[in-house]
RODRENDREN-203521 format. One line per field, with one value per atom (N, C-alpha, C, O): residue in one letter; chain; x, y, z. Coordinates in steps of 0.001 Angstrom, whole numbers, padded with zeros to 6 digits. Atoms other than C-alpha are relative to their C-alpha. Last residue first. Example, Ala and Ser with C-alpha at 12.3 -4.5 7.8 and 13.67 -1.06 7.14 Angstrom:
<sites>
residuo = (S	S	S	S	A	A	A	A)
cadena = (A	A	A	A	A	A	A	A)
east = (-000820	013670	-000770	-000261	000890	012300	000900	001936)
north = (-001190	-001060	001090	002198	-001190	-004500	001200	001181)
up = (-000060	007140	000730	000899	000000	007800	000000	000665)
</sites>
This chain:
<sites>
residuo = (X	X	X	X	X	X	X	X	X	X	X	X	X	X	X	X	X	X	X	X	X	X	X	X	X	X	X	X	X	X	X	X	X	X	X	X	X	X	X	X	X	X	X	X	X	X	X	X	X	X	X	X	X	X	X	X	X	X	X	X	X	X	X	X	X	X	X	X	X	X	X	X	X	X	X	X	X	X	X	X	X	X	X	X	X	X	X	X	X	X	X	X	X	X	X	X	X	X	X	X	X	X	X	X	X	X	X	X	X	X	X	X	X	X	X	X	X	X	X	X	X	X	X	X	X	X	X	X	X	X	X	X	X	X	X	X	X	X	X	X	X	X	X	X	X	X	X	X	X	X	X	X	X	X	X	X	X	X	X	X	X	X	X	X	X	X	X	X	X	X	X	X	X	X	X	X	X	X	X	X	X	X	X	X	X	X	X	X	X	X	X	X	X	X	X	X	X	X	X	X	X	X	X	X	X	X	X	X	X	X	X	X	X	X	X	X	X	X	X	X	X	X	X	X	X	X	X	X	X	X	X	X	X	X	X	X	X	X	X	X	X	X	X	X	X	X	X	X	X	X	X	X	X	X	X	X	X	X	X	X	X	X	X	X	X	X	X	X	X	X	X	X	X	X	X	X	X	X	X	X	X	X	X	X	X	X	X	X	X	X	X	X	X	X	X	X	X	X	X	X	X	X	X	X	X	X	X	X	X	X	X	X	X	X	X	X	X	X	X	X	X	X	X	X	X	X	X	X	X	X	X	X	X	X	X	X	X	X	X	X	X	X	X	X	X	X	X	X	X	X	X	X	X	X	X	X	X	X	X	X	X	X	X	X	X	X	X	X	X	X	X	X	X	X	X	X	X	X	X	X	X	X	X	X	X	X	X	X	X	X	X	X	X	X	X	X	X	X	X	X	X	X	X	X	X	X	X	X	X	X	X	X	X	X	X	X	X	X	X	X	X	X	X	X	X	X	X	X	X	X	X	X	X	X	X	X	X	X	X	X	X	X	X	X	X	X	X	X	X	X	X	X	X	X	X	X	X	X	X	X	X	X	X	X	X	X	X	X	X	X	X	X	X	X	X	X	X	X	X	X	X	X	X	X	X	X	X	X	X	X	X	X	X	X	X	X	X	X	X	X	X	X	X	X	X	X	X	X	X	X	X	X	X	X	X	X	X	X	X	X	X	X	X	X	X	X	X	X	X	X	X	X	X	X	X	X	X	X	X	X	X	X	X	X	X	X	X	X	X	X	X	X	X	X	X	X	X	X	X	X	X	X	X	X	X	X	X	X	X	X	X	X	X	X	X	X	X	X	X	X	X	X	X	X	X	X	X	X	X	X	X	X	X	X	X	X	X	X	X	X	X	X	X	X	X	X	X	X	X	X	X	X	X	X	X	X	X	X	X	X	X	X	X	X	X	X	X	X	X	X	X	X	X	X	X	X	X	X	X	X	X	X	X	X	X	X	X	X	X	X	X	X	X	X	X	X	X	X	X	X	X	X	X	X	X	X	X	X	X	X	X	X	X	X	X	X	X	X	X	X	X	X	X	X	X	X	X	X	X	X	X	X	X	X	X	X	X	X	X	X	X	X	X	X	X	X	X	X	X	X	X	X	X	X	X	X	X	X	X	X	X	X	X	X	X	X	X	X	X	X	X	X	X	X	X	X)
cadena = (A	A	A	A	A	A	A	A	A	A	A	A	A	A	A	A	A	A	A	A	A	A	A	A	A	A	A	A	A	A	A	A	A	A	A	A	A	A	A	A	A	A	A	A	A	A	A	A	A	A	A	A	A	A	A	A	A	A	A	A	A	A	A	A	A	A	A	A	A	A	A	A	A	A	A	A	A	A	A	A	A	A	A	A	A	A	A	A	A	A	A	A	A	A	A	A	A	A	A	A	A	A	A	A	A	A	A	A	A	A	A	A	A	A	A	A	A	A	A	A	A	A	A	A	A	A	A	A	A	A	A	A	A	A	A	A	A	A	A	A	A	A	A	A	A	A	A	A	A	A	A	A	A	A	A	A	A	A	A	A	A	A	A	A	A	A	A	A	A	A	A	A	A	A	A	A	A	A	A	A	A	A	A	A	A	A	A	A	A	A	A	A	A	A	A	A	A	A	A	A	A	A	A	A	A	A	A	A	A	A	A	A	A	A	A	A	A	A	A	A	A	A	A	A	A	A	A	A	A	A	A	A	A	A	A	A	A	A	A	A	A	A	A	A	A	A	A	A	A	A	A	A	A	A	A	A	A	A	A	A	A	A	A	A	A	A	A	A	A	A	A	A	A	A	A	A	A	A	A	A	A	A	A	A	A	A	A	A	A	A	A	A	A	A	A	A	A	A	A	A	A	A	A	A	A	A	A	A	A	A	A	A	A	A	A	A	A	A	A	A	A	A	A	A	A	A	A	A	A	A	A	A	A	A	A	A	A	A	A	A	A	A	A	A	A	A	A	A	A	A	A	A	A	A	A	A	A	A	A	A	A	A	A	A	A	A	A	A	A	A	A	A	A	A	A	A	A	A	A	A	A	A	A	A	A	A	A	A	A	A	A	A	A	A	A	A	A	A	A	A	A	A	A	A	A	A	A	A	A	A	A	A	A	A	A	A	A	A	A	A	A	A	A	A	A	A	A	A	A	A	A	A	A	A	A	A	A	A	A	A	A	A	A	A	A	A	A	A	A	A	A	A	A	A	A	A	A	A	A	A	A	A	A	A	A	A	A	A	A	A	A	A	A	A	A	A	A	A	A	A	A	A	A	A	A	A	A	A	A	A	A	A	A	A	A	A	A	A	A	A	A	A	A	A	A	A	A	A	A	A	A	A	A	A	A	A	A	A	A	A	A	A	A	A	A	A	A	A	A	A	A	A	A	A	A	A	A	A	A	A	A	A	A	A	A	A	A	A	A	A	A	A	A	A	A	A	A	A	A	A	A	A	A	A	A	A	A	A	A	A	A	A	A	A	A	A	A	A	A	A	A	A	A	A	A	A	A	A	A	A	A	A	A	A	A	A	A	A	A	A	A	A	A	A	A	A	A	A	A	A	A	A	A	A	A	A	A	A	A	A	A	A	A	A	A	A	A	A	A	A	A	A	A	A	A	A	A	A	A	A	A	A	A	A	A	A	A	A	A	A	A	A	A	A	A	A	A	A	A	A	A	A	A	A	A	A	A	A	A	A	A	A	A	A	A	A	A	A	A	A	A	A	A	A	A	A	A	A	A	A	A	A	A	A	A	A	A	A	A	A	A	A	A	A	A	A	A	A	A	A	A	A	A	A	A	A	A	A	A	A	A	A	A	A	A	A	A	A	A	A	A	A	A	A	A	A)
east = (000721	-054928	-000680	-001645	-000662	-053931	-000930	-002082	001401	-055016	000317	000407	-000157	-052081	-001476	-002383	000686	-052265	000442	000989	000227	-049459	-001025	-000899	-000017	-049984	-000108	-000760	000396	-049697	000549	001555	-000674	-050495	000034	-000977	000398	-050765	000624	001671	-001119	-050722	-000928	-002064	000156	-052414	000822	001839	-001174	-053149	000035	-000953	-000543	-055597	001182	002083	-001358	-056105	000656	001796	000211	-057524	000663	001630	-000089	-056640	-000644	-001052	000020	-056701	-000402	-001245	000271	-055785	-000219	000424	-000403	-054735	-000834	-001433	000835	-055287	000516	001492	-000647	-053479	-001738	-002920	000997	-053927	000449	001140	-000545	-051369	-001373	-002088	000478	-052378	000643	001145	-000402	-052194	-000114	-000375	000170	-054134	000721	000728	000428	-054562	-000435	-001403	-000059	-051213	-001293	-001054	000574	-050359	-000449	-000346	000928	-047496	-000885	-000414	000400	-046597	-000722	-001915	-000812	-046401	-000781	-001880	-000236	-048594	000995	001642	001225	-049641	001164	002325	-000301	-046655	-000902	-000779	-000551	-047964	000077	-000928	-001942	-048475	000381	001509	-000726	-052092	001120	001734	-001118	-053723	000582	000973	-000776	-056567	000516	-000056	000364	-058611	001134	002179	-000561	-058952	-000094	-001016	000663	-060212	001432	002648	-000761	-060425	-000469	-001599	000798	-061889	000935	002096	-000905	-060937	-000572	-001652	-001091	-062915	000883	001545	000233	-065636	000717	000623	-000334	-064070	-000121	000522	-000267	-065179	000169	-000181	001227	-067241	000399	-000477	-000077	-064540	-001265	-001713	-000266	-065727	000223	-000375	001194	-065622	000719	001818	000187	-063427	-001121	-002043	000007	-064266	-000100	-001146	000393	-063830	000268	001105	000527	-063617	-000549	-001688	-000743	-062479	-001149	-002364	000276	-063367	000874	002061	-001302	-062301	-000558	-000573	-001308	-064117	001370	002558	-000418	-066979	000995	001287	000951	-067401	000762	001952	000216	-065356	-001155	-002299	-000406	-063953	000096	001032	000372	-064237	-000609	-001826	001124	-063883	-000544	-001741	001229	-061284	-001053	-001518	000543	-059643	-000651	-001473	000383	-059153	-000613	-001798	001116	-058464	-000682	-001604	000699	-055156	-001616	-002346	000482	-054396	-000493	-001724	001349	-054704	-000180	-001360	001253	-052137	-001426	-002492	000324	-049935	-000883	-001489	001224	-049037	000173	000917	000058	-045873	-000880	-000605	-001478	-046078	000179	000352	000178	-049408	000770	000578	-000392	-048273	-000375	-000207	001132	-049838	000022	-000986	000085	-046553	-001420	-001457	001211	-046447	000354	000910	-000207	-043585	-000512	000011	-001582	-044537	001036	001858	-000937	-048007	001739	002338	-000541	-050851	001727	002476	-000551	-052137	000892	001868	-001350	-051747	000408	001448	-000425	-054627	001418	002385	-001431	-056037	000248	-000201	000618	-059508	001172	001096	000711	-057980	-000279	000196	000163	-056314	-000152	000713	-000054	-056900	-000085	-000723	-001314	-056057	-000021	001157	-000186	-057720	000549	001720	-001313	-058226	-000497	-001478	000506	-061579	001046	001045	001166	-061938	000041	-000625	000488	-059379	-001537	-002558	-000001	-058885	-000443	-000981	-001947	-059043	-000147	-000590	-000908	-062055	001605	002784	-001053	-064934	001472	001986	000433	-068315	000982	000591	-000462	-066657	-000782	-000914	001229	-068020	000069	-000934	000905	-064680	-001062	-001072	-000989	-062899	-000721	-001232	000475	-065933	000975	000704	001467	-066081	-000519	-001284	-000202	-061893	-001586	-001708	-000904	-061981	-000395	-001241	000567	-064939	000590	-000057	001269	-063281	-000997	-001386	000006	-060278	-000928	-000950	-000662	-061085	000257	-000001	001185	-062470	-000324	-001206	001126	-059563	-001287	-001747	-000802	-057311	-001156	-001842	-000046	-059336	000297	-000443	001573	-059318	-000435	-001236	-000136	-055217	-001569	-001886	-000593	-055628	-000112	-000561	001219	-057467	000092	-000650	000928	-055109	-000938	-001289	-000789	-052384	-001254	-001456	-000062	-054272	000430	-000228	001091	-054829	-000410	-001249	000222	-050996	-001495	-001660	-000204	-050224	-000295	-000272	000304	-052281	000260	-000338	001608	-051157	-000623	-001389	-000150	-047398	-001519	-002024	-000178	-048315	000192	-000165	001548	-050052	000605	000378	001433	-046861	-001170	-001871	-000708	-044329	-000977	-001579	000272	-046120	000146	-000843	001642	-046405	-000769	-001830	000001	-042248	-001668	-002152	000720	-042291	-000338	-001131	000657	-042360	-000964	-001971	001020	-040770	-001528	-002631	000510	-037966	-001085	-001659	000245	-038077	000049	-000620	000705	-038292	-000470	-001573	001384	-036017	-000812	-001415	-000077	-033434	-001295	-002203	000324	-034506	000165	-000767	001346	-033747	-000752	-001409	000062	-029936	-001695	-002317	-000139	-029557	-000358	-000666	001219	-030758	000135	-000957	001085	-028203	-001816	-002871	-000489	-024972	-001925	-002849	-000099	-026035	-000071	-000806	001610	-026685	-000444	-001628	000633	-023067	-001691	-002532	000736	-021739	-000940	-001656	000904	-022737	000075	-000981	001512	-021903	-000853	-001999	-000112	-017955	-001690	-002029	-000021	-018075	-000312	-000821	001043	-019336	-000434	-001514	001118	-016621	-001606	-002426	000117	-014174	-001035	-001551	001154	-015313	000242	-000417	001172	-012176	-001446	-001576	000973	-009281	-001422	-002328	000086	-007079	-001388	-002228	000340	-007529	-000603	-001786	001410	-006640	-000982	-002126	000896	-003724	-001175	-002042	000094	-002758	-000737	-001786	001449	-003642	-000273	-001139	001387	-001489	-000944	-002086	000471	001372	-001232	-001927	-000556	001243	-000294	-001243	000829	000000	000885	001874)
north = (-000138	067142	001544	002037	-001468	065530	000599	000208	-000754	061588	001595	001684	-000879	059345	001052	001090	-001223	056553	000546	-000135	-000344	053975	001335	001959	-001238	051739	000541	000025	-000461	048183	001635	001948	-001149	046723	000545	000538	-000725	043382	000948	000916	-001156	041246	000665	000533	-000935	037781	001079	000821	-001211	035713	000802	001533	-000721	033041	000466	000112	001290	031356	000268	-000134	001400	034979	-001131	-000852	000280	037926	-001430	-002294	001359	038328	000342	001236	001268	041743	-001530	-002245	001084	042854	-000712	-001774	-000040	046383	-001357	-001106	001036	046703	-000495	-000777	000339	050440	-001163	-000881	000409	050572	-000527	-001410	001799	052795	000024	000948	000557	056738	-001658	-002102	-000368	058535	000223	001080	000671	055972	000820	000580	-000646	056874	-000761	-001923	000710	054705	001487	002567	-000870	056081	-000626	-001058	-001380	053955	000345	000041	-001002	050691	001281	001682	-000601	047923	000934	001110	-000175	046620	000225	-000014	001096	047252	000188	001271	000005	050572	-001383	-002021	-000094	050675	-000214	-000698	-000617	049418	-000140	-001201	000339	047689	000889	001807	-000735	048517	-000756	-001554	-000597	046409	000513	-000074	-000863	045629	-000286	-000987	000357	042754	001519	001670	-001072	043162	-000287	-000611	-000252	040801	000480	000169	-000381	040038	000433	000916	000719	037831	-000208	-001232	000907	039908	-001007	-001571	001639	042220	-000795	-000826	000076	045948	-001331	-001771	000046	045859	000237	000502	-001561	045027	-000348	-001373	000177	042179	001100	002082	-000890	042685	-000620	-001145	000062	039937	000673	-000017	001479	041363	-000477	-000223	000910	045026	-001243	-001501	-001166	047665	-000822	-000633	-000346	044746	000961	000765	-000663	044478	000049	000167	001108	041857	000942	000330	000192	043103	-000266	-000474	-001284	044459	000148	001243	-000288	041103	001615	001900	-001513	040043	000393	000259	-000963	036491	001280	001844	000948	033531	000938	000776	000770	036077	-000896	-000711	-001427	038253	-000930	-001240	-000433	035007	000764	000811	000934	033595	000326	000018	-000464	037083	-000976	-000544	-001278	036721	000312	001007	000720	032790	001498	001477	001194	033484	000122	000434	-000471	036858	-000785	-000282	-000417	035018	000619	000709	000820	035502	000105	000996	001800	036441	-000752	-001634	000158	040339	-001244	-001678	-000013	040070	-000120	-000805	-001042	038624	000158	-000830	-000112	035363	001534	002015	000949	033974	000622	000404	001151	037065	-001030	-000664	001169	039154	-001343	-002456	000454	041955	-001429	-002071	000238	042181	-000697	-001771	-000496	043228	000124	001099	-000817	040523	000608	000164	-000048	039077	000635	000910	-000878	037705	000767	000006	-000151	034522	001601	002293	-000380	033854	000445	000632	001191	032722	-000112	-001020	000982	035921	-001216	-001631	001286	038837	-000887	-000608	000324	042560	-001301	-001650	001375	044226	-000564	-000439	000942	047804	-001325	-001725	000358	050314	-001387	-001928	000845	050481	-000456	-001462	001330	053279	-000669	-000054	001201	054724	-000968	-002073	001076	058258	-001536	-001682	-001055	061337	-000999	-000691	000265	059592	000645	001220	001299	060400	-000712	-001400	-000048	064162	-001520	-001697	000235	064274	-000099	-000080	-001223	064775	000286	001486	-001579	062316	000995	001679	-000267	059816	000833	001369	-000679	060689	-000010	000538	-001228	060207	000586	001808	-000465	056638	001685	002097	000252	055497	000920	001529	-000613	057048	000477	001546	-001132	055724	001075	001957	-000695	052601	001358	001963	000191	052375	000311	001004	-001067	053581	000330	001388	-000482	050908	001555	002332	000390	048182	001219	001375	-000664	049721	-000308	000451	-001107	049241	000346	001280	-000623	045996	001377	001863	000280	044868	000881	001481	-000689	046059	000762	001881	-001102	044619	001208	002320	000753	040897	002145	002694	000243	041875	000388	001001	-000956	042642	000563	001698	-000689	039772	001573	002411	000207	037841	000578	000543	-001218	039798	-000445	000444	-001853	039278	000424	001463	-000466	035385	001445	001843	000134	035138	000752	001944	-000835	036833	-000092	000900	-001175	034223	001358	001945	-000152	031777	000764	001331	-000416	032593	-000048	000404	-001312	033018	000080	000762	-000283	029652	001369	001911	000307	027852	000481	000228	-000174	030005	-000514	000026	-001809	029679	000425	001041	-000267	026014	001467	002134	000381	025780	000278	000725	-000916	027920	-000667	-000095	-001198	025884	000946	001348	000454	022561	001278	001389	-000308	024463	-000713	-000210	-001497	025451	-000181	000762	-000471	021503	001587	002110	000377	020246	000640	000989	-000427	022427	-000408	000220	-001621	021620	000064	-000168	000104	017933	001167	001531	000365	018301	-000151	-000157	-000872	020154	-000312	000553	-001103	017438	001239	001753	000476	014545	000997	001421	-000469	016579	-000431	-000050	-001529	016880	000051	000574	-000780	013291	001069	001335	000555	012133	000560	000991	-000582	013743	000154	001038	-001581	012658	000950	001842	000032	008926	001346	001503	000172	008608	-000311	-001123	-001856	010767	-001127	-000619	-000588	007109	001347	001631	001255	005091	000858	000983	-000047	008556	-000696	-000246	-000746	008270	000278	000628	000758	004493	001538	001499	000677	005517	-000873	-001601	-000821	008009	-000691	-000233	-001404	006370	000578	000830	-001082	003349	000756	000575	-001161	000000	001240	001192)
up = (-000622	062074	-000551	000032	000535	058796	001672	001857	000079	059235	000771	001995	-001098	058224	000380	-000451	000834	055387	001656	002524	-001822	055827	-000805	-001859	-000097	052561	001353	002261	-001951	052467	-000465	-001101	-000401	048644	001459	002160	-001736	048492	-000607	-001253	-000198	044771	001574	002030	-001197	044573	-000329	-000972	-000511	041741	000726	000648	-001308	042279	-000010	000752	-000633	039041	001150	001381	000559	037342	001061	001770	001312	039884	-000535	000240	000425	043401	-001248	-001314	001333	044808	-000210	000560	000601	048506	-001054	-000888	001042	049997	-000841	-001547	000477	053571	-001419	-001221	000879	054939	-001241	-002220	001049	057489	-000569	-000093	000315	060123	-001250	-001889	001785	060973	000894	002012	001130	063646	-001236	-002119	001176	065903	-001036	-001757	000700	067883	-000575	-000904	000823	071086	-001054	-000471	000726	072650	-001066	-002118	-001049	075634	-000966	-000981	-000292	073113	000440	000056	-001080	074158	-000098	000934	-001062	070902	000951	000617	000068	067791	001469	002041	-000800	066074	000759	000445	-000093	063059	000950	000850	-000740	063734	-000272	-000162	-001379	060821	000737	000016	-001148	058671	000865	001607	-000995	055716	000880	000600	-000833	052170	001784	002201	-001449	050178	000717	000603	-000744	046236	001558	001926	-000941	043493	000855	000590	-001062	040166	000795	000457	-000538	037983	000501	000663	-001528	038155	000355	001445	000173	035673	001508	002558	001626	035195	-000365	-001460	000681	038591	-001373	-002196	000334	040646	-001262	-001775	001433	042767	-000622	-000183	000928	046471	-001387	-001562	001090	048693	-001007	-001443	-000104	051728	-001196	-001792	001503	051945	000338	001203	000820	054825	-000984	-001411	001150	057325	-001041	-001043	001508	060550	-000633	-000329	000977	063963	-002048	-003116	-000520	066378	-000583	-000338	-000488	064220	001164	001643	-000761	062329	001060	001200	000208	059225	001180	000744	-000808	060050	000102	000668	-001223	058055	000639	000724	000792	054429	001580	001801	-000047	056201	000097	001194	-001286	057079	000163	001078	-000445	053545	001198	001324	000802	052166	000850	001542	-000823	055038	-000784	-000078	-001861	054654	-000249	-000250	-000299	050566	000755	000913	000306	050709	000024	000375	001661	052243	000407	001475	000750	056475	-001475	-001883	-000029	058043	-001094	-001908	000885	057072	000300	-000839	001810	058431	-000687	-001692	000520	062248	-001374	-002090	000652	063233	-000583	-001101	001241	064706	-001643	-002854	-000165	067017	-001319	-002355	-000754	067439	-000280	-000226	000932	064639	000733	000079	-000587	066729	-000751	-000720	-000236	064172	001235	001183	001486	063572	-000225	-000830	000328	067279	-001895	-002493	000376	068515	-000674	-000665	-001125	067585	000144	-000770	-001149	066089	001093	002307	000106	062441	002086	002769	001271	062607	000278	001049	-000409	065179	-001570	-002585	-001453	065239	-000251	-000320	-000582	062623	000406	000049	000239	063204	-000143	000484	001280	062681	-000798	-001903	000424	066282	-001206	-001445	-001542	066783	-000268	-000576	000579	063237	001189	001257	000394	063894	-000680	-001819	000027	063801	000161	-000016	-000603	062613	000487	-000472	-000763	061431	000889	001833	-001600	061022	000520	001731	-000388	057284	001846	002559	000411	056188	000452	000731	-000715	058221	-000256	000632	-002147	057331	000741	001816	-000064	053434	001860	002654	000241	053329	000078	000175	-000791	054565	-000350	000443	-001331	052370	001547	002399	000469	048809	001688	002160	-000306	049990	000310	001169	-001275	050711	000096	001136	-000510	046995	001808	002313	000408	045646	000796	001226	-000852	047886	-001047	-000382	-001527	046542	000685	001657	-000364	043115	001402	001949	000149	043513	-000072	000664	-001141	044573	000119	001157	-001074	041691	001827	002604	000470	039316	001043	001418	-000757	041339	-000645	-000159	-001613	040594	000460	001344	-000444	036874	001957	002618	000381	036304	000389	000837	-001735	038310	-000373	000528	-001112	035591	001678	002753	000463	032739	000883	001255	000075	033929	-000058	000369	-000962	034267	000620	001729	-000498	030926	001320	001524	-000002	029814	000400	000602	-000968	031515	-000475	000424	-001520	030173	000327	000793	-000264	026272	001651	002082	000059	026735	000305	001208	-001488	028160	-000394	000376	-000199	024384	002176	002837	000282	022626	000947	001047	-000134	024581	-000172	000726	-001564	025134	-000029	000760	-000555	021319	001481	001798	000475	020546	-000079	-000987	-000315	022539	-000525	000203	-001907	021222	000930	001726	000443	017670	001797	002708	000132	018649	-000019	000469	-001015	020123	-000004	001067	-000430	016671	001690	002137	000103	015026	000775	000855	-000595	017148	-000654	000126	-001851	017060	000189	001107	-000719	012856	001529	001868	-000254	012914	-000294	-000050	-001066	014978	-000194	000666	-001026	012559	000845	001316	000452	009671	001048	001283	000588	010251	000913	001974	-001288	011622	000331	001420	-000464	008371	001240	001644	-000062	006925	000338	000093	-000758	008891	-000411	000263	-001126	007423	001152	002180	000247	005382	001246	002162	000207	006171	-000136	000525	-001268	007540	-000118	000735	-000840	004568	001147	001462	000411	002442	000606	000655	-000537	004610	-000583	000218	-001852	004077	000427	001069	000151	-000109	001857	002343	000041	-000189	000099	000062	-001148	001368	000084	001068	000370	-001035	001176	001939	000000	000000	000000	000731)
</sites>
């Protein structure tokens, strides 16, 4: 056997090799745009769903306002004392930053969840899951917390955390907590 014909021996079937990686390289580039394509339509429902959900929240916190601002004005009320919620799933401690049952602890579900058990004039909320009246498939639950952590000297009830929490399609949640204040 001649030289050229031991390495020609040797070159044969590199090109095979050639083609096998760049069909590997290409089927791996389209598996890729696939899985792209294919969460991208998620990740927007999900945006238009928390988009929905914060919507909701935000007419929540309109609607509160509306209420809040016609009883300062109107002198039916002059702070917030009474208008707090303190207790969750009959416990106290909502409001207590210590407590297990604290709001910043809780989801948004356990807290709509409890309004909904648990709206009575010890325990109020402004809104209980309401429906907004452009899309009933979002619904709005507000109600008032004490800033202040229970038994401090200076008790203050004229500001609070006004807690406005959305649900959307598929139970999306957004919270808004707002401190409102009341102008003397």
């Amino acid at each position: 056997m001649t030289r050229q014909a031991v390495r020609h021996s040797r070159e044969r079937g590199s090109g095979l090799i050639v083609i096998i990686m760049i069909v590997a390289f290409m089927l791996a580039v389209g598996m890729l745009l696939l899985t792209v394509t294919g969460t991208s339509p998620k990740a927007s429902d999900n945006m238009r769903l928390q988009g929905m959900a914060f919507d909701a929240a935000e007419a929540g916190f309109n609607a509160a306002w509306v209420i809040l601002n016609d009883n300062f004005l109107n002198k039916v009320t002059s702070s917030f004392n009474g208008q707090y919620r303190t207790n969750f799933g009959g416990a106290p401690g909502l409001d207590d930053p210590a407590s297990p049952s604290y709001f910043r602890g809780l989801t948004d579900e356990q807290l709509v969840a409890d309004v909904a058990t648990d709206n009575t004039v010890a325990n109020p909320a402004l809104f209980s899951s309401e429906p907004l009246a452009t899309d009933a498939r979002c619904q709005f639950t507000v109600f008032l917390v004490n800033d202040e952590a229970p038994g401090t000297i200076t008790a203050d009830d004229r500001d609070c955390i006004l807690i406005c929490i959305g649900r959307g399609p598929r139970n999306t949640y957004k919270r808004l907590e707002i401190v409102i204040e009341v102008g003397s």
